[in-house]
C-alpha positions as CSV (number, residue, x, y, z in Angstrom):
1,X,37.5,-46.7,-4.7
2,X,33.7,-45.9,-4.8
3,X,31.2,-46.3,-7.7
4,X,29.4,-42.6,-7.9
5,X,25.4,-43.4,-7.9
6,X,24.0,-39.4,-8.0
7,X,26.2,-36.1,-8.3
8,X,24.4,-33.1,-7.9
9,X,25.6,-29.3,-7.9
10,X,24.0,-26.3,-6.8
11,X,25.0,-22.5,-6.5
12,X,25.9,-20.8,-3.2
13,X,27.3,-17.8,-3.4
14,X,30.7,-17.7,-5.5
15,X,31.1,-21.8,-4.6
16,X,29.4,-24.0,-6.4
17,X,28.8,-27.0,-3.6
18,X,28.7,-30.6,-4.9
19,X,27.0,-33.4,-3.4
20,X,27.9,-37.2,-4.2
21,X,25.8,-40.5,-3.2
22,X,27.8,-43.8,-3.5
23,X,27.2,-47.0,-4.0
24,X,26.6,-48.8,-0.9
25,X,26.6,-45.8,1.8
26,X,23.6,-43.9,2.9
27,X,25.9,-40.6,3.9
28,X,26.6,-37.8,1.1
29,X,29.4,-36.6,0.5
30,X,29.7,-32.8,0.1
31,X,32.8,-30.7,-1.4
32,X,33.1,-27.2,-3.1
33,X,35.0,-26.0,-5.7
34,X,34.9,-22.6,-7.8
35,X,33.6,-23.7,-10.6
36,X,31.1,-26.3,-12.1
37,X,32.4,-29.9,-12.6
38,X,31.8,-32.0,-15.1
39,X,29.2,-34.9,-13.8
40,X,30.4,-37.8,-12.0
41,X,27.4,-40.2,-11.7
42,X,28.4,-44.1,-12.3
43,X,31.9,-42.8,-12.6
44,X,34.4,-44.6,-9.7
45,X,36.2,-41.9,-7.6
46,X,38.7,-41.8,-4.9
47,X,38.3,-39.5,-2.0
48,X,40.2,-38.8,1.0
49,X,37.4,-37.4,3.5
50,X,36.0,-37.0,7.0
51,X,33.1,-37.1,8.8
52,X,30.7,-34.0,9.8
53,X,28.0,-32.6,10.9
54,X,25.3,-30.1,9.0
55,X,22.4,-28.1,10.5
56,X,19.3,-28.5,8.4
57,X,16.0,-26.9,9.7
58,X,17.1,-27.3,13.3
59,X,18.1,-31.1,12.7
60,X,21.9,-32.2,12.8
61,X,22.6,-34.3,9.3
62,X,25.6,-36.4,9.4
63,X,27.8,-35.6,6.2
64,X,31.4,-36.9,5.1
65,X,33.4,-33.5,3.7
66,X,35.7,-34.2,0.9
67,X,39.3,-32.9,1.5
68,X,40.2,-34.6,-2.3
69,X,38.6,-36.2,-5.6
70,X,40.1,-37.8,-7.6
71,X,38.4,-39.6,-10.9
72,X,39.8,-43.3,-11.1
C-alpha cells in the first residue's frame, strides 16, 4: 500500500493518461483509462504494476505501468 503524493491527468486522444507520484519513490506511475478519475492525491492505493521504459525528447525515462488500482 502506497500513500499517493501528486495525481495528475491529461488528454491524449480518446485516453485520458494518469500519472501518480508516491510517497517514497522517485518513479511515476502511469495508467490510462477512458474516462477522467476522480483525484487521488494523499489517498493510499494499491497497485499491481511493472517496470518500463518511455521515450521523451530522445531520452529513455524509466516508468512503472499500472496493470490495476485499487483505492485502499
Amino acid at each position: 500500500m502506497r500513500k499517493v503524493v501528486s495525481h495528475v491527468q491529461r488528454d491524449a486522444g480518446e485516453w485520458i493518461i494518469n500519472t501518480v507520484m508516491t510517497e517514497g519513490c522517485d518513479i511515476p506511475f502511469r495508467y490510462k483509462r477512458k474516462r477522467m478519475y476522480r483525484s487521488l492525491q494523499g489517498a493510499f492505493v494499491n497497485m499491481t504494476y511493472y517496470p518500463a521504459t518511455n521515450l521523451v525528447a530522445g531520452i529513455e525515462v524509466e516508468i512503472m505501468h499500472v496493470v490495476r488500482i485499487k483505492r485502499a
